[in-house]
C-alpha positions as CSV (number, residue, x, y, z in Angstrom):
1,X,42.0,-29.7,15.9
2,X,44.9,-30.3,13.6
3,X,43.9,-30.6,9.8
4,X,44.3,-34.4,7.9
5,X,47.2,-33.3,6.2
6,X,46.8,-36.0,3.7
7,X,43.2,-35.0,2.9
8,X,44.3,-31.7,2.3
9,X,47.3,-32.3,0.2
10,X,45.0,-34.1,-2.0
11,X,42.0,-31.7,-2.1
12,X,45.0,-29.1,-3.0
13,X,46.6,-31.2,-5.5
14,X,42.9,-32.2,-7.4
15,X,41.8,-28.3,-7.6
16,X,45.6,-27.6,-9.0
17,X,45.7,-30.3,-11.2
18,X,41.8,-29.4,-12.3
19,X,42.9,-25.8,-13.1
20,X,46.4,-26.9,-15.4
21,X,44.3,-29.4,-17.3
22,X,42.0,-26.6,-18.4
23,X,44.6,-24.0,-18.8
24,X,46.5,-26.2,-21.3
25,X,49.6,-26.0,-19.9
26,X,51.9,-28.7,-19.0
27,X,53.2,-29.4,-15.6
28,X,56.9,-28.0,-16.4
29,X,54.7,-25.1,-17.0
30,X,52.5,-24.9,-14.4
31,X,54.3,-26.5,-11.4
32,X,56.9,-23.8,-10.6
33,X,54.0,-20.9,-10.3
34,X,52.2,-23.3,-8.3
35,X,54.6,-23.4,-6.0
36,X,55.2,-20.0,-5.9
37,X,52.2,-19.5,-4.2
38,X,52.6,-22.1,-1.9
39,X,56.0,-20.2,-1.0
40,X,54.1,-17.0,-0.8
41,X,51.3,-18.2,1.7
42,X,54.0,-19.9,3.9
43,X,56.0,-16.4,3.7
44,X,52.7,-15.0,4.4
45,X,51.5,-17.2,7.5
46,X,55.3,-16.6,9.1
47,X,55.0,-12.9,8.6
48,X,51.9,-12.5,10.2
49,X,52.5,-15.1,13.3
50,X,55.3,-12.8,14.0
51,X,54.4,-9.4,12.7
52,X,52.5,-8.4,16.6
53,X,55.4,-9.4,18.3
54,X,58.1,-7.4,16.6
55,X,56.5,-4.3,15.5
56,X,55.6,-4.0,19.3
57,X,59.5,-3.1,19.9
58,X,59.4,-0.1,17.9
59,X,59.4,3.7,19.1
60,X,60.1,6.9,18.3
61,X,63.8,6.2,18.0
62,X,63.2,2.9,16.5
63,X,61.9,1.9,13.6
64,X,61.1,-1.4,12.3
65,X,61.9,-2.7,9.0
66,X,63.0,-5.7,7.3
67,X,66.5,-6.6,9.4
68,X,64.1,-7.3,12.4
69,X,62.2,-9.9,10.9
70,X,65.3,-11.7,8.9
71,X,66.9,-11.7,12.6
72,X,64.0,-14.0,13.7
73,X,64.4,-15.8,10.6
74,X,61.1,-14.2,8.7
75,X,61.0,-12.9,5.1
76,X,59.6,-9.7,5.1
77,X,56.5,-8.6,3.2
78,X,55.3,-5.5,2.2
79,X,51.8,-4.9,1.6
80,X,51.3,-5.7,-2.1
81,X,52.8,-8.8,-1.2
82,X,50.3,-9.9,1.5
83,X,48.1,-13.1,0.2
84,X,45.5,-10.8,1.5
85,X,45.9,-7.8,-0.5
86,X,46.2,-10.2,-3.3
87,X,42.9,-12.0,-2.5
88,X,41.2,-8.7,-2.2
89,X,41.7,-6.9,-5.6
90,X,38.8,-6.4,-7.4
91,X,37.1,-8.1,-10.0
92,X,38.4,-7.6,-13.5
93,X,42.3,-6.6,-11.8
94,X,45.1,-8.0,-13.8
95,X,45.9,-10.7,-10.9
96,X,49.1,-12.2,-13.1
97,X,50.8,-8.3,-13.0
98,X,50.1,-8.1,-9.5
99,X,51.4,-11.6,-8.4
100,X,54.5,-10.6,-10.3
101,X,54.8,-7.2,-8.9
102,X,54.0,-9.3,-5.0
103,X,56.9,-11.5,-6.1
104,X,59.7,-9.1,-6.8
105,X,58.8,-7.0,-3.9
106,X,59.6,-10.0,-1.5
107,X,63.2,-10.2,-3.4
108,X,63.8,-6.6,-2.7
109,X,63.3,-6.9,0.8
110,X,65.2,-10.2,1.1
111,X,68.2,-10.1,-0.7
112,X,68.6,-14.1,-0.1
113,X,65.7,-14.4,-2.3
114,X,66.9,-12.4,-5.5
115,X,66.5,-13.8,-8.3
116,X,64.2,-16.9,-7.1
117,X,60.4,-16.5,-7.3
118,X,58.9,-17.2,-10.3
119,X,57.1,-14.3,-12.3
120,X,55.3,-15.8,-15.1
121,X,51.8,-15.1,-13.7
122,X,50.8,-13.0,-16.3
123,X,51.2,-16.4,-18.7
124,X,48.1,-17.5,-16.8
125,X,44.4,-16.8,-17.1
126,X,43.2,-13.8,-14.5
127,X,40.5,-16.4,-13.5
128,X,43.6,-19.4,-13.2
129,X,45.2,-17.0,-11.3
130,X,42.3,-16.0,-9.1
131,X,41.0,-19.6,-8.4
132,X,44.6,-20.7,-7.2
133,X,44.8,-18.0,-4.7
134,X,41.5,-18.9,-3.3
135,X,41.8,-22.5,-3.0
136,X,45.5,-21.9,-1.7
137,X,44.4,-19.6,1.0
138,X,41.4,-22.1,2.2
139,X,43.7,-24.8,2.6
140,X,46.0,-23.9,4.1
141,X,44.7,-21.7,6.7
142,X,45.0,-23.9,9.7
143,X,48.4,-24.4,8.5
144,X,51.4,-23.9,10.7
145,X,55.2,-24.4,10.8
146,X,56.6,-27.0,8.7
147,X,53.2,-28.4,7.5
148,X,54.1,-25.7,4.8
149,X,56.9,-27.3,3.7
150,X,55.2,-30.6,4.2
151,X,53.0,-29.3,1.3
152,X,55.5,-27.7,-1.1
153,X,57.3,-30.8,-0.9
154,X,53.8,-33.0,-2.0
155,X,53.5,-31.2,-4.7
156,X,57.3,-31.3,-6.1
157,X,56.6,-34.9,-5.7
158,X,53.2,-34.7,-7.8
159,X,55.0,-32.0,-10.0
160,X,57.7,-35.0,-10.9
161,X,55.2,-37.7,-11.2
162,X,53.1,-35.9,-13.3
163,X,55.9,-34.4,-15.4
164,X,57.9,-37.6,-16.1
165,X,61.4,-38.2,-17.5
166,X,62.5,-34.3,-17.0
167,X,61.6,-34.5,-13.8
168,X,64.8,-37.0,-12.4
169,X,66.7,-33.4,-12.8
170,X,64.7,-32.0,-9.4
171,X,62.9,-34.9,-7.4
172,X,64.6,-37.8,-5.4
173,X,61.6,-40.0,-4.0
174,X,61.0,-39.2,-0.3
175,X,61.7,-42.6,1.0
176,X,65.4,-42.8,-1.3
177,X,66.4,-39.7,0.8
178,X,65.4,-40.2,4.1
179,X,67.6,-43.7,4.3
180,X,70.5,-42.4,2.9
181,X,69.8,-39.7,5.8
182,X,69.6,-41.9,8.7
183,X,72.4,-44.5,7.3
184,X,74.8,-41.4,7.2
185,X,73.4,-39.4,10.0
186,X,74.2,-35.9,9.4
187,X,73.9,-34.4,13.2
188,X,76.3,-31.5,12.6
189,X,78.9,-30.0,10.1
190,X,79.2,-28.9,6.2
191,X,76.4,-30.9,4.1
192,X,77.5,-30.9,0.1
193,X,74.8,-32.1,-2.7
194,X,76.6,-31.2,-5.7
195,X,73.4,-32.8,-7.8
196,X,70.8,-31.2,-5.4
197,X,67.5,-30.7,-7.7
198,X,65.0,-29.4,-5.6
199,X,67.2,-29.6,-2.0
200,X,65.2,-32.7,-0.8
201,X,68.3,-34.6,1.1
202,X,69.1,-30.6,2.7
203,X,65.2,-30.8,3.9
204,X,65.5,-34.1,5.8
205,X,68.8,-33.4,6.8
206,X,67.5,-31.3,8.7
207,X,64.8,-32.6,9.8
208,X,67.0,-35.6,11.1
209,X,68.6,-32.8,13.3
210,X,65.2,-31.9,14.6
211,X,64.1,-35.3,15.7
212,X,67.6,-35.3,17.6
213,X,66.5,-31.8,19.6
214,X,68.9,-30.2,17.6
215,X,68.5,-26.8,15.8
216,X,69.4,-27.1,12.0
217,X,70.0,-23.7,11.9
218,X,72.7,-23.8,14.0
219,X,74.5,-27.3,13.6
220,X,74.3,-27.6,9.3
221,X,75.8,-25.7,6.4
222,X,74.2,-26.2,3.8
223,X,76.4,-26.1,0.3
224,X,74.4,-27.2,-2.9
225,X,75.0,-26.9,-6.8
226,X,72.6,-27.5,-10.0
227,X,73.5,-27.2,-13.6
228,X,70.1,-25.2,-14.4
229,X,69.0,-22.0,-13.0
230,X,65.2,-23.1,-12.7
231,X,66.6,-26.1,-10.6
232,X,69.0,-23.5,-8.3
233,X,65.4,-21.7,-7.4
234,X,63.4,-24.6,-7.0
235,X,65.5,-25.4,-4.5
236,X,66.4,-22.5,-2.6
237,X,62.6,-21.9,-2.6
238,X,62.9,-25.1,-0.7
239,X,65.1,-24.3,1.9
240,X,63.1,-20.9,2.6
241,X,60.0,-23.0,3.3
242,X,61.7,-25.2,5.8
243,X,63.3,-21.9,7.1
244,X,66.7,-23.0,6.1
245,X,69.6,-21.0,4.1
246,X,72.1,-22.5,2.0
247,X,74.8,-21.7,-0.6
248,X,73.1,-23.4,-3.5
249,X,75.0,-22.1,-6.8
250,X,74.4,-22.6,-10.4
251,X,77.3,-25.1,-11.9
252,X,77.9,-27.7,-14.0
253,X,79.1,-30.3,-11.3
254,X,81.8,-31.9,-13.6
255,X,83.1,-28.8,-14.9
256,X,83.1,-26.3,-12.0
257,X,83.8,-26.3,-8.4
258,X,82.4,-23.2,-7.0
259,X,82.6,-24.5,-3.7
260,X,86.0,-25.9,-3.3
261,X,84.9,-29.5,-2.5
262,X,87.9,-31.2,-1.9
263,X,88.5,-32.7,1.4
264,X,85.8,-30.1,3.1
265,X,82.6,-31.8,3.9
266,X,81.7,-33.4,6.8
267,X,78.6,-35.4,4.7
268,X,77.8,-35.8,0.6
269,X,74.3,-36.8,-0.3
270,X,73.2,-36.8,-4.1
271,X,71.2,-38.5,-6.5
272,X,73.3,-37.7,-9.6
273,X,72.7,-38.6,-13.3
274,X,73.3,-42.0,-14.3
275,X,75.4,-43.2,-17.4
276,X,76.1,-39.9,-19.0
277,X,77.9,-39.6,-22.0
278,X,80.2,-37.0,-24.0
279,X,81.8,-35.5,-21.0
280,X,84.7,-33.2,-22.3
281,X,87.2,-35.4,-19.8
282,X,90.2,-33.2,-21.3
283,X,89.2,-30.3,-19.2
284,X,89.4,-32.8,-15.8
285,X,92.8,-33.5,-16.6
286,X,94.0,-31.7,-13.6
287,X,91.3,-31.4,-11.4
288,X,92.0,-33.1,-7.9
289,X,88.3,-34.1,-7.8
290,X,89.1,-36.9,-10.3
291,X,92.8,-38.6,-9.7
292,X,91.6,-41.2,-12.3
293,X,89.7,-40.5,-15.3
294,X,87.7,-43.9,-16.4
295,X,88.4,-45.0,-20.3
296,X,84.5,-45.4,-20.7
297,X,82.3,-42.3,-22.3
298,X,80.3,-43.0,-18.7
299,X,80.3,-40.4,-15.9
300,X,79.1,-42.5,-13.2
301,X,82.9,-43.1,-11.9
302,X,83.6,-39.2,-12.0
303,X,80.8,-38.6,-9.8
304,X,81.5,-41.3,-7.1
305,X,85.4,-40.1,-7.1
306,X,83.4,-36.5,-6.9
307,X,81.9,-37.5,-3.8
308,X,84.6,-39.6,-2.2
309,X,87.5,-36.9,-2.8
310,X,85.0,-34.1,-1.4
311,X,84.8,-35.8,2.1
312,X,86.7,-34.6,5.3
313,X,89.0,-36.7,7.4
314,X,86.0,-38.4,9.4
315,X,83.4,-36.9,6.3
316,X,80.1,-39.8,5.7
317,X,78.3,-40.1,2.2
318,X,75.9,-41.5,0.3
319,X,74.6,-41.8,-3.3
320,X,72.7,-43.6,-5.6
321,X,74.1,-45.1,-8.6
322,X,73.4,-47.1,-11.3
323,X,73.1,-51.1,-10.7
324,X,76.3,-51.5,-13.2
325,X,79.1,-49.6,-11.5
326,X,79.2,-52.0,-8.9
327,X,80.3,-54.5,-11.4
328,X,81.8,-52.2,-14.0
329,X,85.0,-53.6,-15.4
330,X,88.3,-52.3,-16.7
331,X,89.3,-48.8,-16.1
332,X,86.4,-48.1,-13.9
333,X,86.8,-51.4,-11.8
334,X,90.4,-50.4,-11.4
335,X,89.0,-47.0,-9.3
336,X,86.8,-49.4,-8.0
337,X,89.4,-51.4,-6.4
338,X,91.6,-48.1,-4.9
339,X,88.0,-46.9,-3.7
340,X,88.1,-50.6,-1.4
341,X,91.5,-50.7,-1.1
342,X,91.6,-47.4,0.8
343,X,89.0,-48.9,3.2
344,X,86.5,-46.1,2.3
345,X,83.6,-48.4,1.3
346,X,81.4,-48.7,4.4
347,X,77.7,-50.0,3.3
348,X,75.9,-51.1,0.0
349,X,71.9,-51.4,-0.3
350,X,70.5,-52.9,-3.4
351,X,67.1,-51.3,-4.1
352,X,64.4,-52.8,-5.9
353,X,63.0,-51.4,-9.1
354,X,60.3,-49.0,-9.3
355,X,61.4,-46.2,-6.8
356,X,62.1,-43.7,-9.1
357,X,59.4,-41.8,-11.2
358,X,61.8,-41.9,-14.5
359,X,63.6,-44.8,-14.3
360,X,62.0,-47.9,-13.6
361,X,65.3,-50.3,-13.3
362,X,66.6,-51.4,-9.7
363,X,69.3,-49.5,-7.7
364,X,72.4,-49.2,-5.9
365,X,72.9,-46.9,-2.8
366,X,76.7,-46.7,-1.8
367,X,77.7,-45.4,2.1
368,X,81.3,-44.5,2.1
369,X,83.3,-43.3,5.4
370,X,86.5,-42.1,5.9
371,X,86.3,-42.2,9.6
372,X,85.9,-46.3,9.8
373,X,89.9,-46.8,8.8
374,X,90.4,-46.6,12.6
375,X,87.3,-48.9,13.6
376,X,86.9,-52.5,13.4
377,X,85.4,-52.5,10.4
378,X,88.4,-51.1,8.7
379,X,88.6,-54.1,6.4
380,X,85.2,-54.8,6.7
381,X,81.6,-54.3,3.7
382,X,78.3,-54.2,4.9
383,X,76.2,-55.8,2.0
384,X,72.3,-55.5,2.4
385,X,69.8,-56.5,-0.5
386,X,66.4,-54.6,0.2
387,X,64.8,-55.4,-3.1
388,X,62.7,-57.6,-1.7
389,X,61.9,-54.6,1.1
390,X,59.2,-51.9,-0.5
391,X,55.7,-51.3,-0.2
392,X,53.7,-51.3,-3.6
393,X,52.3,-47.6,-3.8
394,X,50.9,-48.7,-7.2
395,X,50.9,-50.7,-9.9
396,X,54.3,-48.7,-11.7
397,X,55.6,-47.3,-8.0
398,X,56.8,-48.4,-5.1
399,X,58.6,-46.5,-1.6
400,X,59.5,-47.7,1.7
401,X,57.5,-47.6,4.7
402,X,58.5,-45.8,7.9
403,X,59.2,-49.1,9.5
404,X,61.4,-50.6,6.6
405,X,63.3,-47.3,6.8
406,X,63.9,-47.9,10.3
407,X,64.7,-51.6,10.3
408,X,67.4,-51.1,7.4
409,X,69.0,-47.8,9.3
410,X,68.8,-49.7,12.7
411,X,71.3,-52.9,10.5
412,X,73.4,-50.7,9.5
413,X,73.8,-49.2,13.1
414,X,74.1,-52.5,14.6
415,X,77.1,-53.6,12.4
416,X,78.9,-50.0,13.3
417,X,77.9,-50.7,16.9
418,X,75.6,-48.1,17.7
419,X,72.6,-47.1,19.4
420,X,69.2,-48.4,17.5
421,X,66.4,-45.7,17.2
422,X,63.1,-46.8,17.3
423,X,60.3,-44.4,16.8
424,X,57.9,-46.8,19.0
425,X,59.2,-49.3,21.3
426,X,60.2,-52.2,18.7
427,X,60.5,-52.9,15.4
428,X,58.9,-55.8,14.3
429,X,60.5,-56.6,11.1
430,X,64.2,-55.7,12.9
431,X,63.5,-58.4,16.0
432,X,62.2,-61.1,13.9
433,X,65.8,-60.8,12.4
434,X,67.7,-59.5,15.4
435,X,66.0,-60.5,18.3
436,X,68.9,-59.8,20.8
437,X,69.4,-56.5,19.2
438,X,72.8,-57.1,17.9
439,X,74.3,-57.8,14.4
440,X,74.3,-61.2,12.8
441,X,74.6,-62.2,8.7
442,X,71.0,-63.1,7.4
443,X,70.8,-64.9,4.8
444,X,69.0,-63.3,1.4
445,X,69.2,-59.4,3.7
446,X,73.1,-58.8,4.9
447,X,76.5,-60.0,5.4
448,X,79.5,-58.2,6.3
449,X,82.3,-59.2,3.8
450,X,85.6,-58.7,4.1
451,X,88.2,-56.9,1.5
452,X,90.0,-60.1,0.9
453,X,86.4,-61.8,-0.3
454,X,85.6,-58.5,-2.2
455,X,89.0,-59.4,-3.6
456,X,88.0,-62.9,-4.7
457,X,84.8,-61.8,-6.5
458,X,86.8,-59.3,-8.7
459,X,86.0,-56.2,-6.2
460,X,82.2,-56.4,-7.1
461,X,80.2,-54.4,-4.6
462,X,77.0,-55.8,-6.1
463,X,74.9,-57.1,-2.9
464,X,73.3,-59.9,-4.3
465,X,77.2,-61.6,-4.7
466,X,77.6,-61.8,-1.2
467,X,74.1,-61.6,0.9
468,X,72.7,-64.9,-0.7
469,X,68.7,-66.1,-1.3
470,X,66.4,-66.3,0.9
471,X,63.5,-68.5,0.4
472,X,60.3,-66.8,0.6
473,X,56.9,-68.2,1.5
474,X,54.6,-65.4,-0.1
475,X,50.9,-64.6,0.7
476,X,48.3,-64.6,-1.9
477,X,48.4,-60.6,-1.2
478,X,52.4,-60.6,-1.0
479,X,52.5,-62.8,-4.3
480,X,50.0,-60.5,-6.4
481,X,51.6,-57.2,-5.5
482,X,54.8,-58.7,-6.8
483,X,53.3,-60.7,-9.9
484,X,51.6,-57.6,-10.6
485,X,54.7,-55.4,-10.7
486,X,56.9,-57.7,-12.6
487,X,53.7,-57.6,-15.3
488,X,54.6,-53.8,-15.5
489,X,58.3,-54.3,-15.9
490,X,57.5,-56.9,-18.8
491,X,55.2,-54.9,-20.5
492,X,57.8,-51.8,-20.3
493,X,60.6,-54.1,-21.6
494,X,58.4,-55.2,-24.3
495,X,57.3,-51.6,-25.2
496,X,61.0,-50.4,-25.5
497,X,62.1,-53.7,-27.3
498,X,59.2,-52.9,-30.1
499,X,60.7,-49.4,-30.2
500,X,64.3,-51.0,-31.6
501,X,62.5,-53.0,-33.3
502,X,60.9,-50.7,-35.3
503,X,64.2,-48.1,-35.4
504,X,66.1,-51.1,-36.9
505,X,63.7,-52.1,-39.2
506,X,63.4,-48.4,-40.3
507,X,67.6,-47.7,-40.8
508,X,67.3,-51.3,-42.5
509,X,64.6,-50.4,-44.7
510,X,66.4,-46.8,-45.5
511,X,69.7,-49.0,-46.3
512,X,67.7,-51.6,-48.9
513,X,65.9,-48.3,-50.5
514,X,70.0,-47.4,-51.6
């Protein structure tokens, strides 16, 4: 019998989370060694599934060693990197040394892994130490294939949550990546994330392949950068759990290049950072990536010309970005306009607020496709406004369910005329909409616009400019899940007005004192 995966992620989580709160660490501190072990028990559960079945090929004139198992896509492990030697050291062993010593043995023996487990064990307790493999090991030991990475990726989620504000560097919610996956349907070529945190959109790339009967090993490349090293590992700890490899480097995005984006990738996915000031634009002077440096101290319009210029003749992506470049004026509407003009806008989804674990403000997904100048929808802008599309996880968070991922994907295929994919045999929030299965404006949810009308409204590609309202006739249930999260919004707004408050009223007070 299969285990509840849910029950277990949270069993796992509540013994983890027990064991940081009484080791006084924080959860930058703690996460990354937690999910070392997670790493090491996935390596450990693939070594051993496959260890019979390999070592039976040796003989006297062959030996078996670590290129066998890397050609079946295993990591190799010695034996002081077993989770079982580990689990049986004695009583009083210095279990921090030998998780270390476990850790650097697996990079030895896997060059791809060099420089990527963590080895701050020895910053822990023994007993933390001891208690984490234990409750690891239990469970996860009716654990196999990608419920691993299942795992590893609930607890970067829980990591983020937990961790706050840092944690936008590494963690895209789940539901944010896996509809820019199926909008921009990555079934084979070069994949670029130049913004990748933890390698969540590489993860459900590839797991879009799988649900296609494709292997991800052999149809995606995976190319990814970060601008710190502890991100780079995080990530590429990702991949090896989901038994992927990647070129994931360590770069500042608007500075270096070490992958040679332009005009190479067949899809972009990235959730870069919004609004970021004092970039050094003298040194992007003559970069390609950027044929038109914006006036404002903003990056946001350097990273969507990074994306667009980085796509291949026919290349797909998608991004999020902040609710105000779709609307931002002057030098940065004027890129706006060439980015329309050169019919490379395909699709724009309005997000509601709440999605994110360090931002609570609404946001903008932008599609872009250089393969649609030769389609019908050359001149053409889907608009969709999903704010009003989200289930209410809690109180501060919301995501979207597997249904509303489905329905907004399945729009989005209907207006480029291709085949809907349903996971069951309908979608009921798609045919109350659509009931003949083909693509029609609706009024408050989508219209196609064309440039001329983008023209009109000042080349806004804000949603809500063009879809409309609709009127909605809320439940009691419907109407207090929404009450209740614009009472959080509020009571943040408030919160951060008092704080400006009380910083003006402190330089004021400073400037009366001279």
């Amino acid at each position: 019998m299969s285990p509840d995966l849910a029950e277990l992620e949270r069993r796992l989580w509540d013994a983890a989370d027990e064991l940081r709160a009484n080791s006084g660490l924080k959860a930058s501190e703690y996460g990354t060694p937690v999910l070392g072990l997670i790493f090491l028990r996935f390596a450990d559960a693939k070594f051993a599934a496959a260890k019979d079945e390999i070592e039976a090929k040796a003989s006297a004139r062959r030996t078996i060693g670590p290129p066998e198992y890397h050609a079946q896509r295993v990591i190799y492990l010695t034996e002081e990197a077993r989770f079982e030697h580990l689990l049986d050291l004695p009583e009083g062993a210095d279990l921090g040394k030998a998780v270390n010593a476990a850790m650097r043995a697996v990079e030895k023996h896997n060059p791809e892994l060099a420089g990527v487990l963590p080895t701050t064990y020895t910053s822990l307790r023994s007993d933390t130490v001891a208690s984490l493999l234990r409750h690891i090991n239990s469970y996860t030991r009716d654990l196999e294939g990608d419920a691993f990475g299942l795992v590893y990726e609930y607890f970067l989620g829980k990591f983020a949550l937990t961790e706050g504000q840092g944690a936008g560097e590494f963690f895209t919610p789940e539901a944010i990546v896996r509809l820019i996956v199926e909008i921009i349907e990555p079934y084979h070529g070069r994949i670029f994330d130049p913004a990748c945190g933890s390698g969540g959109m590489f993860v459900h790339s590839a797991r879009f392949v799988e649900r296609h009967r494709l292997s991800p090993g052999e149809e995606l490349s995976i190319y990814g950068q970060e601008k710190t090293g502890d991100t780079v590992r995080l990530a590429r700890m990702n991949l090896a759990v989901h038994g992927l490899s990647g070129e994931i480097r360590e770069a500042n995005s608007y500075y270096d290049n070490p992958h040679k984006s332009l005009g190479r990738f067949d899809f972009v996915m990235a959730n870069p950072p919004f609004n970021v000031d004092r970039i050094d634009k003298a040194k992007l002077d003559d970069d390609a990536r950027f044929p038109d440096l914006p006036r404002a101290d903003n990056g946001n319009y350097l990273w969507i010309q990074l994306f667009a210029t980085a796509l291949a003749t026919r290349g797909r992506a998608g991004f999020v970005m902040a609710n105000s470049a779709s609307d931002a004026r002057h030098s940065e509407g004027e890129i706006r306009r060439k980015l329309i003009e050169s019919r490379i806008v395909d699709v724009m989804v309005a997000v509601g607020s709440n999605f994110f674990y360090t931002v609570t403000l609404p946001v903008t997904l932008w599609f872009l496709d250089r393969g649609k100048a030769g389609t019908q929808r050359a001149d053409k802008v889907l608009f969709i406004d999903a704010r009003s599309v989200f289930r209410q996880v809690d109180r501060a968070h919301r995501d979207f369910t597997d249904e509303q991922i489905e329905f907004l994907a399945n729009i989005v295929r209907c207006y480029r005329g291709e085949e809907l994919e349903f996971a069951s045999q309908t979608n009921d929030l798609f045919s109350a909409r659509f009931p003949d299965g083909t693509y029609a404006d609706v009024n408050g949810l989508c219209r196609v616009a064309t440039v001329e009308e983008i023209e009109a409204q000042g080349w806004s590609l804000n949603p809500g400019r063009y879809v409309g309202t609709e009127v909605e006739d809320l439940d009691d249930e419907v109407f207090e899940e929404k009450l209740a999260a614009a009472h959080v919004e509020l009571r943040e707004l408030a919160a951060r007005a008092a704080k400006l408050e009380a910083g003006v009223d402190r330089v004021l007070s400073q400037l009366l004192q001279r």
